[in-house]
C-alpha positions as a LaTeX table, in Angstrom:
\begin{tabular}{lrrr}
\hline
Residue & $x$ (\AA) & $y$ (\AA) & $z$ (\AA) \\
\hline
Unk1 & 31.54 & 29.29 & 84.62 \\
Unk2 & 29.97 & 28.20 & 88.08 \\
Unk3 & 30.17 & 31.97 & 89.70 \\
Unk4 & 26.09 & 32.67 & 88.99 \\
Unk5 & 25.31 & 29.43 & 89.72 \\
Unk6 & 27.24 & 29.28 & 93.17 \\
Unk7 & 25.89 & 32.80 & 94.25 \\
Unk8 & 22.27 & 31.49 & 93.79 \\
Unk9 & 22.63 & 27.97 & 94.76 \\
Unk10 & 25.48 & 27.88 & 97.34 \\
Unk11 & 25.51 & 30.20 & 100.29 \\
Unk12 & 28.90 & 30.17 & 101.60 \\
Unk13 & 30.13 & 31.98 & 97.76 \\
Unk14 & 28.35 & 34.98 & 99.72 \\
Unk15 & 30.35 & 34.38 & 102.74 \\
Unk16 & 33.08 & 34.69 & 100.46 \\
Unk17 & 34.43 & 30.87 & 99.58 \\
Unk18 & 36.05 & 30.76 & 96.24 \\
Unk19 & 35.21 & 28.16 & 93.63 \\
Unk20 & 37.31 & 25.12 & 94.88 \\
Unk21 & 38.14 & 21.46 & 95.60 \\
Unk22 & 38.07 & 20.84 & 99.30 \\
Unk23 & 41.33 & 18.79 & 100.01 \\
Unk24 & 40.33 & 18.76 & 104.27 \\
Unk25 & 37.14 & 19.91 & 105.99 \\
Unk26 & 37.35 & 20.56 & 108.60 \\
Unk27 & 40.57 & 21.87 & 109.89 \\
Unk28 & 42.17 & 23.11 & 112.91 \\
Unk29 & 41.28 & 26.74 & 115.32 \\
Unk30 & 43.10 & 29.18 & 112.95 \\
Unk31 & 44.59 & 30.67 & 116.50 \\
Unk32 & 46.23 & 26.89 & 116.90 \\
Unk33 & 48.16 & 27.45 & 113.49 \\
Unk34 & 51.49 & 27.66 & 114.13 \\
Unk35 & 54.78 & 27.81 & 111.85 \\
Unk36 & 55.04 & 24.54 & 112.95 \\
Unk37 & 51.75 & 23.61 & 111.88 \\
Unk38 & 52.21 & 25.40 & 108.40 \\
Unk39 & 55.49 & 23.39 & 107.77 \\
Unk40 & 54.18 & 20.18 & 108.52 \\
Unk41 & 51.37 & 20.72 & 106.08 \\
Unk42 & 53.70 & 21.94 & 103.96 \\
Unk43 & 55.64 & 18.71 & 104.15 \\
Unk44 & 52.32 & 16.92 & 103.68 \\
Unk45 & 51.83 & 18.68 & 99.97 \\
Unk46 & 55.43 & 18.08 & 98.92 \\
Unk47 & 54.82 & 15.17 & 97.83 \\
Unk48 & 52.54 & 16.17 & 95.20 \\
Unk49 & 53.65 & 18.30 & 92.37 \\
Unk50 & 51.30 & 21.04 & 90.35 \\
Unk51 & 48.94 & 19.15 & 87.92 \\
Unk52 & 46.49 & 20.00 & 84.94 \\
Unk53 & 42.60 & 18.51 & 85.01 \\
Unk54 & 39.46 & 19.02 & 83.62 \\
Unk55 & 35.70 & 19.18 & 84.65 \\
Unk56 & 33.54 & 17.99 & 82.41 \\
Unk57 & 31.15 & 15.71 & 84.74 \\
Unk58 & 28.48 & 16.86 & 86.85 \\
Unk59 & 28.04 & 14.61 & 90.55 \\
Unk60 & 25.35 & 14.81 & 92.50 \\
Unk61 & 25.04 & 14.26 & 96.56 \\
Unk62 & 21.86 & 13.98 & 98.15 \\
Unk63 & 21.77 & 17.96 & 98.30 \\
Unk64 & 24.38 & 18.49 & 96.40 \\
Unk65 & 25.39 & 19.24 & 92.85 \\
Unk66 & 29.31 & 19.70 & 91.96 \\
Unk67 & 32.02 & 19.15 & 89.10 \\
Unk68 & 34.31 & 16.54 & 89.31 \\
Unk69 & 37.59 & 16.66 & 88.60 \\
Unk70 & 40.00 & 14.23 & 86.55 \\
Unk71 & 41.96 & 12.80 & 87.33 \\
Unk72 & 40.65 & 12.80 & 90.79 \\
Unk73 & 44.41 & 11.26 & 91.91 \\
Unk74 & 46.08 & 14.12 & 93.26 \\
Unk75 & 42.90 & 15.25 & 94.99 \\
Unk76 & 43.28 & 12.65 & 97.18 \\
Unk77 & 47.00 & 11.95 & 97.20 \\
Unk78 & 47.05 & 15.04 & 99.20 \\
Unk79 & 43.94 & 14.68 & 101.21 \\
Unk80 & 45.16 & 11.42 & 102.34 \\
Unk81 & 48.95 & 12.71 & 102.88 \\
Unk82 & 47.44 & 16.12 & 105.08 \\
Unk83 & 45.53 & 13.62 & 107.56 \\
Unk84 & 48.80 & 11.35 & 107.59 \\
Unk85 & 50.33 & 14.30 & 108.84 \\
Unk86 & 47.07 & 15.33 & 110.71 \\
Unk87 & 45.17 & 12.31 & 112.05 \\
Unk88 & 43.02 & 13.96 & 114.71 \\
Unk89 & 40.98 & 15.56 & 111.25 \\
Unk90 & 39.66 & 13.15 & 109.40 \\
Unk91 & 38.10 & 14.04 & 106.15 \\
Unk92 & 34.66 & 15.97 & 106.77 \\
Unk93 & 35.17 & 14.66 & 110.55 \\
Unk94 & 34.87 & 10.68 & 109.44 \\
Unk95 & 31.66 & 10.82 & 108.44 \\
Unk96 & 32.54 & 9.17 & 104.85 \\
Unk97 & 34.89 & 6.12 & 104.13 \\
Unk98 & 35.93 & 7.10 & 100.80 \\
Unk99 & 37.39 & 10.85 & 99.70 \\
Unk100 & 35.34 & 12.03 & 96.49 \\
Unk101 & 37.09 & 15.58 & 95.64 \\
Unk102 & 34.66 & 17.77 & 93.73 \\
Unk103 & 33.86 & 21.47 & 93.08 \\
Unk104 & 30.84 & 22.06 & 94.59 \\
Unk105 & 28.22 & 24.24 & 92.45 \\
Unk106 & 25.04 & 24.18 & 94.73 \\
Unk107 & 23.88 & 22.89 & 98.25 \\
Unk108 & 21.40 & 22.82 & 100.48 \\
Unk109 & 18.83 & 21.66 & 99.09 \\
Unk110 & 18.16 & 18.26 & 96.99 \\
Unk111 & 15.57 & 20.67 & 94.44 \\
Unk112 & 17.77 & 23.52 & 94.29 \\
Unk113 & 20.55 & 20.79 & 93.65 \\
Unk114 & 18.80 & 19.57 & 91.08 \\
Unk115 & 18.03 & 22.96 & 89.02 \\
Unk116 & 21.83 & 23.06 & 89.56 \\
Unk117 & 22.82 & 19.85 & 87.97 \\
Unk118 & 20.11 & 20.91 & 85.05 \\
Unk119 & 21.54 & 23.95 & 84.60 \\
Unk120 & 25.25 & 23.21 & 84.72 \\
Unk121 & 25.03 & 19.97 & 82.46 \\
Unk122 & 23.62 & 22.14 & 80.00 \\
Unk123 & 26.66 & 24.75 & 80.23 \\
Unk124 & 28.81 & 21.92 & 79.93 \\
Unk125 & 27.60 & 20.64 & 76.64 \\
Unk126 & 27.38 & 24.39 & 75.52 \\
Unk127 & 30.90 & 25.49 & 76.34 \\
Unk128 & 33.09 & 21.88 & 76.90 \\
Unk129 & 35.14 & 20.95 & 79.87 \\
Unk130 & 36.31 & 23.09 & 81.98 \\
Unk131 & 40.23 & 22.82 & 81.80 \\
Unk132 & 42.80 & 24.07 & 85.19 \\
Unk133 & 45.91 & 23.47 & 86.61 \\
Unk134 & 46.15 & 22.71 & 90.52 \\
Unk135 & 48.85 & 25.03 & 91.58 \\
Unk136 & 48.58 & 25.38 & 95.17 \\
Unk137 & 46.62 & 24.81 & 98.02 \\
Unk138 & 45.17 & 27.54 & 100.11 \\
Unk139 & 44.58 & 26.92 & 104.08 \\
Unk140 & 41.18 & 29.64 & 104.27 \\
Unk141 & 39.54 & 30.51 & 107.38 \\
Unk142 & 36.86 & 32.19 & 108.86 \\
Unk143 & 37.23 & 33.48 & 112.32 \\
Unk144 & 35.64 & 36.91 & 111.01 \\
Unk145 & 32.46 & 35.03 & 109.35 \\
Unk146 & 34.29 & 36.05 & 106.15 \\
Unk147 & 36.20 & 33.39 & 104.81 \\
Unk148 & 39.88 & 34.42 & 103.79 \\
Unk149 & 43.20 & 32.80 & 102.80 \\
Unk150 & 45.32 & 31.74 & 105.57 \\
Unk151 & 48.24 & 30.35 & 103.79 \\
Unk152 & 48.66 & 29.59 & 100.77 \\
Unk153 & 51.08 & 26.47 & 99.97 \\
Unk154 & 52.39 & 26.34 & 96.26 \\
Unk155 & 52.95 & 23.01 & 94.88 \\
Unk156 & 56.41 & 22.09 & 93.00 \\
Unk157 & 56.24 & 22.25 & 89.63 \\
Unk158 & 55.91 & 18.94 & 87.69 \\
Unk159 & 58.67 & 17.95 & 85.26 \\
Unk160 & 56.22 & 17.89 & 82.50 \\
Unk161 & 55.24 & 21.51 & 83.23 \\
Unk162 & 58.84 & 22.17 & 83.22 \\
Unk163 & 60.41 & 24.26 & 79.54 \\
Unk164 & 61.84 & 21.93 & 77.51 \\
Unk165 & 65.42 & 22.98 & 76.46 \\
Unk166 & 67.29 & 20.86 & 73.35 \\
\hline
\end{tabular}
């Protein structure tokens, strides 16, 4: 739904970031990654299973349009568990004092944002809510100047995602 949108509003979908909610920006040198590292991220996820939401709200930041997902919970259950576990990275390097997780559709630019907005509110009212499942977390990179999965950590399943057997 946001793929055209991104490519002409959002530069870094040509440097090849996926559609996504940012858990924690910015992260560690990839060549400081250890298994050591991974597991204690790892840890830092456990503690929140898989989970479905929707996006049916358009946000705005000063140059900025994005979805935002609800619940919003888990977003930040594991943003705030990952800088437990790594407090020398504080979300988007402390420049904020609240964590507002979002899919971001255009930035840059406050005008182009707000063609964005425009555009996507319409597509929302077209189409509906965009409806997901958060089923893992993906450390990406880009030490090339292509961004690219790192690791990729898979949240447990939640009970209620779980077969039912009677």
């Amino acid at each position: 739904m946001v793929g055209d949108l991104r490519r002409r509003y959002d530069a870094t979908s040509a440097q090849g970031v996926p559609a996504h909610i940012t858990v924690l920006v910015p992260f560690m040198d990839p060549a400081r990654i250890t298994r050591e590292i991974l597991e204690r991220a790892r840890q830092a996820l456990s503690g929140t299973p898989s989970f479905a939401f929707a996006q049916n709200k358009v946000g705005r930041f000063p140059e900025t349009a994005y979805l935002a997902p609800e619940p919003a919970a888990p977003f930040v259950e594991m943003t705030l568990a990952l800088v437990e576990a790594f407090p020398e990275f504080p979300p988007y390097g402390g420049e904020h004092d609240s964590v507002v997780p979002y899919l971001s559709v255009a930035h840059g630019s406050a005008l182009d944002s707000d063609a964005a907005a425009l555009e996507l509110q319409a597509l929302l009212a077209a189409t509906g809510a965009v409806h997901a499942s958060c089923t893992e977390v993906a450390l990406i990179e880009n030490s090339t100047g292509k961004w690219r999965d790192m690791h990729v950590f898979q949240l447990r399943r939640a009970a209620s995602l779980l077969p039912s057997f009677q």
